[in-house]
Backbone as CSV, one residue per row, in Angstrom:
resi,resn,N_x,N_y,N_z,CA_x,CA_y,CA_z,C_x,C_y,C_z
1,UNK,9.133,-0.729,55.900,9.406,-1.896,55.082,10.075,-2.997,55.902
2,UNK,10.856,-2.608,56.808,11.871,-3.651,57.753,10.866,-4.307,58.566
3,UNK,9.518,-3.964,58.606,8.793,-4.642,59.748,8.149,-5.832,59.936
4,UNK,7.879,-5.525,57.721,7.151,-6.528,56.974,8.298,-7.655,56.644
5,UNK,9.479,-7.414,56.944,10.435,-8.478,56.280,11.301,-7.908,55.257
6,UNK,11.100,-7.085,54.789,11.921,-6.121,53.193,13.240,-6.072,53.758
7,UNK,14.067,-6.375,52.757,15.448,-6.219,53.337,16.460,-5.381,52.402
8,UNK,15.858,-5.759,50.881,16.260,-5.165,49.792,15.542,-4.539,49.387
9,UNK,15.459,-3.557,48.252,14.877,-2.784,47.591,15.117,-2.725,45.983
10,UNK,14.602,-3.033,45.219,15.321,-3.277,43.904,14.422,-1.656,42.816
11,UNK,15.001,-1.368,41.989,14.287,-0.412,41.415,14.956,-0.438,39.991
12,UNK,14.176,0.204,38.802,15.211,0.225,37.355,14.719,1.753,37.143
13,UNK,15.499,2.103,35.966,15.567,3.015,35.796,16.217,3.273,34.091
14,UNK,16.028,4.636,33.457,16.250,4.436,32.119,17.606,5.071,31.964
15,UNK,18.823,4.720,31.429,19.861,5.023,31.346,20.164,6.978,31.070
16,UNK,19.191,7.540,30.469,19.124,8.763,30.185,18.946,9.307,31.229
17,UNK,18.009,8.974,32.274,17.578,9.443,33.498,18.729,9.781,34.572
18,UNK,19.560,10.982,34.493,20.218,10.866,35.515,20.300,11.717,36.219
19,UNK,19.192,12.538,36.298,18.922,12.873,37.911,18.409,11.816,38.565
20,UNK,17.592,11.567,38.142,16.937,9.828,38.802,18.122,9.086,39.329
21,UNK,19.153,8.909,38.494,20.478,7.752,38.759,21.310,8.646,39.873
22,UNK,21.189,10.230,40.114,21.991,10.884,40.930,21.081,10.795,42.336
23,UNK,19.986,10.924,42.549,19.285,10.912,43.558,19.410,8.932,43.964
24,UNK,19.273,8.291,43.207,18.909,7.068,44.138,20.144,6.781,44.706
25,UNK,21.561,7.154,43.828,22.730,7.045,44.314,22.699,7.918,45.811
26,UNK,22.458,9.168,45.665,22.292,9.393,47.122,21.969,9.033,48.253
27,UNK,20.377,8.215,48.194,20.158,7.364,49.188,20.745,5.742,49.203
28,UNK,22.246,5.568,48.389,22.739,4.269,48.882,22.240,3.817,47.381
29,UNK,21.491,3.668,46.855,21.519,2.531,45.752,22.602,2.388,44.765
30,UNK,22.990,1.388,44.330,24.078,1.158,43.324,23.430,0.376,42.307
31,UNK,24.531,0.372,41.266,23.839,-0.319,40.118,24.194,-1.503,40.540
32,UNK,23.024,-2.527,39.812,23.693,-4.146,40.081,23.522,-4.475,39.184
33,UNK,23.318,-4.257,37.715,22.933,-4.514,36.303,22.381,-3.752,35.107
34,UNK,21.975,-4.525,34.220,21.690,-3.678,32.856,20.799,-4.701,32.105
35,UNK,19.561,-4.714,32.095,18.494,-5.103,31.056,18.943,-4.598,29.986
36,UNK,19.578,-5.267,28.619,19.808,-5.119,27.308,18.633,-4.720,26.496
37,UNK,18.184,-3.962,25.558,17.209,-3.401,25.012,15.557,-4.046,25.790
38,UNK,15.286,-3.870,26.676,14.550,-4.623,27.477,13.100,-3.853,27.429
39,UNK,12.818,-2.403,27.361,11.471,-1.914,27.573,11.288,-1.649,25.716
40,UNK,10.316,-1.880,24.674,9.729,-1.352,23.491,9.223,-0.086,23.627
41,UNK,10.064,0.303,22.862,9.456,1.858,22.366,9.727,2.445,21.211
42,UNK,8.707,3.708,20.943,7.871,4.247,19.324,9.523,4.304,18.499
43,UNK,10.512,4.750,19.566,11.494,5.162,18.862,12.391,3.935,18.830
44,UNK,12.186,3.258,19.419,13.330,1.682,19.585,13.824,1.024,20.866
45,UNK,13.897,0.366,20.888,14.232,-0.638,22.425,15.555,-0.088,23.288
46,UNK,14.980,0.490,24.462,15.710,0.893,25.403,16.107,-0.104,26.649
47,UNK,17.345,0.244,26.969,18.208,-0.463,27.967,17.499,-0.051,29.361
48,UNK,17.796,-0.976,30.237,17.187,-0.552,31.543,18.424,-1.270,32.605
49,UNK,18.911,0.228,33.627,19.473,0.087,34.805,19.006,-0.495,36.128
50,UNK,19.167,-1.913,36.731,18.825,-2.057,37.759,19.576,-1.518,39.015
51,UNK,19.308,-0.909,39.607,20.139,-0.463,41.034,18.976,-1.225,42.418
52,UNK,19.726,-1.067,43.520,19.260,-1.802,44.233,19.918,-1.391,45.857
53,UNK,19.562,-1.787,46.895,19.936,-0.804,48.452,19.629,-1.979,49.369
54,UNK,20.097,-2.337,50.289,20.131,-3.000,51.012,19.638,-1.951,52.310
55,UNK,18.286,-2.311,52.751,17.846,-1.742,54.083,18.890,-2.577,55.424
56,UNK,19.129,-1.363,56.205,19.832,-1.197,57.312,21.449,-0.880,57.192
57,UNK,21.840,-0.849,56.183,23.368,-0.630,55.502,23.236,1.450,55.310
58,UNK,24.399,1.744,54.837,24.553,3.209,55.338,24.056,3.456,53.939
59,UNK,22.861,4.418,54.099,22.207,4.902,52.535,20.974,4.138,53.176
60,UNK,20.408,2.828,53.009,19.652,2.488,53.166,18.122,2.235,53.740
């Protein structure tokens, strides 16, 4: 990704998901926000976690 120019990495994720939220934390990502009922669904509008990693930083 660093070769093409990528410097960041942005990714979301669903607040329930937290093996998902334990693994990206592992490789360096942190949260940098919260989409308020942001994805529609059968059962009702779910929140969405943005986390995000800065390539070349420790994790990254």
């Amino acid at each position: 990704a660093r070769t093409v120019g990528v410097e960041k990495i942005l990714l979301s994720v669903y607040p329930h998901n937290t093996a998902a939220i334990a693994l990206y934390r592992k490789f360096g990502f942190v949260e940098e926000g919260r989409l308020q009922r942001h994805s529609r669904k059968a059962h009702g509008d779910e929140d969405e976690i943005l986390m995000a990693t800065w390539l070349g930083e420790e994790g990254g």
